[in-house]
C-alpha positions as CSV (number, residue, x, y, z in Angstrom):
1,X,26.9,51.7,-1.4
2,X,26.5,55.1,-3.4
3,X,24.3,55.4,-6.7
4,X,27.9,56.1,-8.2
5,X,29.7,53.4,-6.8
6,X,27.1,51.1,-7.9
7,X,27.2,52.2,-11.3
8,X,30.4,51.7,-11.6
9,X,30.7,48.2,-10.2
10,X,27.9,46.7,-12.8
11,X,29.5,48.6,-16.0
12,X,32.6,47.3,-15.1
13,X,30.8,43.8,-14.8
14,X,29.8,44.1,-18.2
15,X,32.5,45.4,-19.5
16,X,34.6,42.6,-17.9
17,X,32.4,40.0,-19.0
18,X,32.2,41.5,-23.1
19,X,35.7,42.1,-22.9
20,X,37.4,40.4,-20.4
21,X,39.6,41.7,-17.8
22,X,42.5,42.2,-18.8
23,X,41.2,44.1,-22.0
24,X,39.3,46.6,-19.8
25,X,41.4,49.7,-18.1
26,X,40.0,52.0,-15.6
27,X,39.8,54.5,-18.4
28,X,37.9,52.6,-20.1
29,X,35.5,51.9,-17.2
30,X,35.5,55.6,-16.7
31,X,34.7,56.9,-20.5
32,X,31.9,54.4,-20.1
33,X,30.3,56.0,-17.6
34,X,31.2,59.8,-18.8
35,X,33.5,60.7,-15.9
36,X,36.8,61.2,-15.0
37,X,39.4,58.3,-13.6
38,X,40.1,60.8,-11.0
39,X,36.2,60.8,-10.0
40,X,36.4,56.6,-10.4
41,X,39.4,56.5,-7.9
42,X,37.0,58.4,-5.6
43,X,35.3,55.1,-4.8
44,X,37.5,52.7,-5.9
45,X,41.4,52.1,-5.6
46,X,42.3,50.7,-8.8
47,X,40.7,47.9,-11.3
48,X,41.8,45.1,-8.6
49,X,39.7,46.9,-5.8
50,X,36.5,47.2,-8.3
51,X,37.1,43.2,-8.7
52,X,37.0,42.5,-5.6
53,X,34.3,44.1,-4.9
54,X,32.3,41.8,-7.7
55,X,33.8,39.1,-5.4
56,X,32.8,40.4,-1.9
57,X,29.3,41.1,-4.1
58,X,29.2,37.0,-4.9
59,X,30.2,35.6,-1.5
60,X,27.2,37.6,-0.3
61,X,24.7,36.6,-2.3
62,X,26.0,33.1,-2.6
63,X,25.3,32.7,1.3
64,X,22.0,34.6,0.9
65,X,20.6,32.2,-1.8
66,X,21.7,29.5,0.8
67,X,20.2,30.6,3.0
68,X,16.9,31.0,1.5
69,X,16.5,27.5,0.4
70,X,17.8,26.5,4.0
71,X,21.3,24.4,2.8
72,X,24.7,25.0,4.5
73,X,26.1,28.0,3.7
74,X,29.7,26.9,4.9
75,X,31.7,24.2,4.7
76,X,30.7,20.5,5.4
77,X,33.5,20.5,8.3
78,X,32.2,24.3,9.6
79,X,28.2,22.5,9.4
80,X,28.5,19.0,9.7
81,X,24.9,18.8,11.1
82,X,23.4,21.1,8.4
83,X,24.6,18.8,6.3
84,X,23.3,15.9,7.1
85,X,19.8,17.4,7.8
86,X,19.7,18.7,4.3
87,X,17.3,16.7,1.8
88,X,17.2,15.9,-1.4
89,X,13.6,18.1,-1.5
90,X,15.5,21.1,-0.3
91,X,18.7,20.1,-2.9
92,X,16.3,20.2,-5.7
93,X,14.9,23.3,-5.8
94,X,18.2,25.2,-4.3
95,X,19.6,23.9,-7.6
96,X,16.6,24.8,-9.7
97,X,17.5,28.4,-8.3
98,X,21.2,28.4,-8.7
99,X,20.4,27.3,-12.2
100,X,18.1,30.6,-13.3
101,X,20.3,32.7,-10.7
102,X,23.5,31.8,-12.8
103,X,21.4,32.3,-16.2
104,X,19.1,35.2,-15.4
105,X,20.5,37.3,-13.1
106,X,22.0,39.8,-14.8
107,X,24.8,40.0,-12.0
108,X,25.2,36.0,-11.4
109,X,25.0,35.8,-15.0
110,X,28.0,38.2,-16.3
111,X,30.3,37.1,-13.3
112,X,30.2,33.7,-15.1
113,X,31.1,34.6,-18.1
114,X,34.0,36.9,-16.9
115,X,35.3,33.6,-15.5
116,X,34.1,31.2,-18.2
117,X,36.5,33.4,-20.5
118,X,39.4,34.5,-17.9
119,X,39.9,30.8,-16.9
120,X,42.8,30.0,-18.8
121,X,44.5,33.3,-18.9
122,X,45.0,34.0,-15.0
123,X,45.5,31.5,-12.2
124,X,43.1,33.6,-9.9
125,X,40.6,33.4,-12.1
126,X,40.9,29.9,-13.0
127,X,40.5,29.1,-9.2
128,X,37.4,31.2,-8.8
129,X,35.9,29.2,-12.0
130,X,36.4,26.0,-10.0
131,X,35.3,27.3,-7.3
132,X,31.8,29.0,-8.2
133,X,31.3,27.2,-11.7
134,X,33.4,23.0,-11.3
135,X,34.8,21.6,-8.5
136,X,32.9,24.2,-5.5
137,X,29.4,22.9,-6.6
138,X,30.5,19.8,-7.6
139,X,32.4,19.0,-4.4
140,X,29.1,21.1,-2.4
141,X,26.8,18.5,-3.4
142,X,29.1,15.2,-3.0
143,X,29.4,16.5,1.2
144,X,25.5,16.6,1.1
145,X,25.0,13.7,-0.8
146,X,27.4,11.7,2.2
147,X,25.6,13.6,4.5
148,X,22.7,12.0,3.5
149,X,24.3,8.4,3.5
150,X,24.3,7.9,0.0
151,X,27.3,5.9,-1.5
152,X,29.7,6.8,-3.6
153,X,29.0,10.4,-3.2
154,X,31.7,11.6,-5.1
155,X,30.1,9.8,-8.5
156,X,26.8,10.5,-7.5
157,X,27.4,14.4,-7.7
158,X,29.3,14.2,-10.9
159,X,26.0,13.0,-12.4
160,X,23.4,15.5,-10.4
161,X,25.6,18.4,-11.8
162,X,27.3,17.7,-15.1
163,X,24.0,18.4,-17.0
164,X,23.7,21.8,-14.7
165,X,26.9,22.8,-16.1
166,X,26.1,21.9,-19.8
167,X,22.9,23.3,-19.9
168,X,25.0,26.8,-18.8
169,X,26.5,26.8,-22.1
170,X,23.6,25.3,-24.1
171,X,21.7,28.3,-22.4
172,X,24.4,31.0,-23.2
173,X,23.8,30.2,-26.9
174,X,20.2,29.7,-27.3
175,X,17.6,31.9,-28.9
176,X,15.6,34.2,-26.9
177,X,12.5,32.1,-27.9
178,X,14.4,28.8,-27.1
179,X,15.8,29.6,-23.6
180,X,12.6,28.6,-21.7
181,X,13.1,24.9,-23.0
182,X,16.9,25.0,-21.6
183,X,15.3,26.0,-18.3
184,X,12.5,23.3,-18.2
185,X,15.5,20.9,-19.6
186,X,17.8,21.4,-16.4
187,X,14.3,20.9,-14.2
188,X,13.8,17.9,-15.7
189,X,17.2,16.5,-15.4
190,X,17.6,17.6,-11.6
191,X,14.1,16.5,-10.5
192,X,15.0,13.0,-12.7
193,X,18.3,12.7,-10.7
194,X,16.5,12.9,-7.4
195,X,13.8,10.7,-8.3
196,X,16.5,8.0,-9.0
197,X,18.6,8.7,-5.7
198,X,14.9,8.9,-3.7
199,X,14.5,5.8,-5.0
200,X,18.1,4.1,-4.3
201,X,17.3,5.3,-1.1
202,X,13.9,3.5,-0.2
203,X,15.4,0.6,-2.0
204,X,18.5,0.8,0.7
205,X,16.4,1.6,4.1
C-alpha cells in the first residue's frame, strides 16, 4: 500500500470514529489531508471502498493476532482439532492481548468506536459490532471452552468475557493516569476466570 493510500485510510479512521460514518464525506476526508477528491479517487472508489478496506485491514490482523498466540483463526467447524487442543493457558493471554490490542492500538482502538457509535444507525454496522465487539468473541470462546470439555459452555463464556467488554468502556472513559489500573483490572478478572475453570476442571478429571 502507498504512503498516500495509507494516509488516507487512517484519517478516514479517525475521522469515522470522531464523527461517525455517515457524518464524514469524501470531501471531507480529502480537505483533511489537503488534496483534492479527484486525487482521493485515485486510490480509492468512493467512501464504501475506503471502508472496506478498514474491514479487509481487521480480518487481517484479526488472524494475525491469532495466530501469534497459536488459537484457531477460523471457525470451530473449519478447526475442530485446533480447537480442542487450545488451553486455557494459551486463552488467557490471547485475551490479555485482544484486550490492550482493542484499547491501545490506535487502529484496533478507533474501528471500535466507529462501531460502538454506528451500531444502531446501520444494519451493517450493527452486525460487524456483534461480530468483532458481542456475540463473535463471545460465541469464539463458548467453541473453545466445549472444545475443552467444559460444561455449559455457552454460560461459561458469558462470564470469561462480559468483564472484557465492560472494562472497554470503563477504559474509553478513564483518565490518562487511571488507565493502567483498567488494564491490570481486565488481567485480573481473566486470570481469576481461568483459575476457577482450571480448577472445575481438576475437580472433574
Amino acid at each position: 500500500m502507498t504512503d498516500t493510500k495509507e494516509r488516507i485510510l487512517q484519517t478516514a479512521l479517525r475521522l469515522f470514529a470522531e464523527d461517525g460514518y455517515e457524518a464524514v464525506s469524501v470531501s471531507t476526508i480529502a480537505g483533511e489531508l489537503g488534496m483534492t477528491k479527484g486525487a482521493l479517487y485515485k486510490h480509492y472508489k468512493n467512501k464504501q471502498d475506503i471502508f472496506d478496506s478498514i474491514v479487509a485491514r481487521m480480518e487481517q490482523r484479526d488472524a494475525e493476532q491469532a495466530g501469534d498466540y497459536e488459537v484457531p483463526e477460523g471457525t470451530v467447524d473449519e478447526m475442530e482439532e485446533a480447537y480442542q487442543s487450545t488451553s486455557l493457558k494459551q486463552l488467557l493471554e490471547f485475551s490479555k492481548a485482544q484486550f490492550r490490542y482493542w484499547t491501545e492500538d490506535a487502529f484496533a482502538s478507533r474501528f471500535r468506536r466507529l462501531l460502538t457509535l454506528e451500531q444502531y444507525r446501520s444494519e451493517t454496522m450493527g452486525k460487524l459490532y456483534q461480530q468483532y465487539l458481542a456475540a463473535g468473541p463471545m460465541g469464539y470462546v463458548a467453541d473453545l471452552f466445549a472444545g475443552m470439555g467444559f460444561s455449559e459452555p455457552q454460560e461459561k463464556a458469558a462470564s470469561f468475557y462480559a468483564p472484557m467488554f465492560l472494562l472497554y468502556t470503563v477504559y474509553d472513559g478513564a483518565e490518562a493516569s487511571e488507565k493502567e489500573a483498567v488494564l491490570a483490572l481486565a488481567d485480573a478478572c481473566l486470570e481469576q476466570s481461568c483459575k476457577s475453570l482450571k480448577q472445575e476442571k481438576e475437580e472433574t478429571v
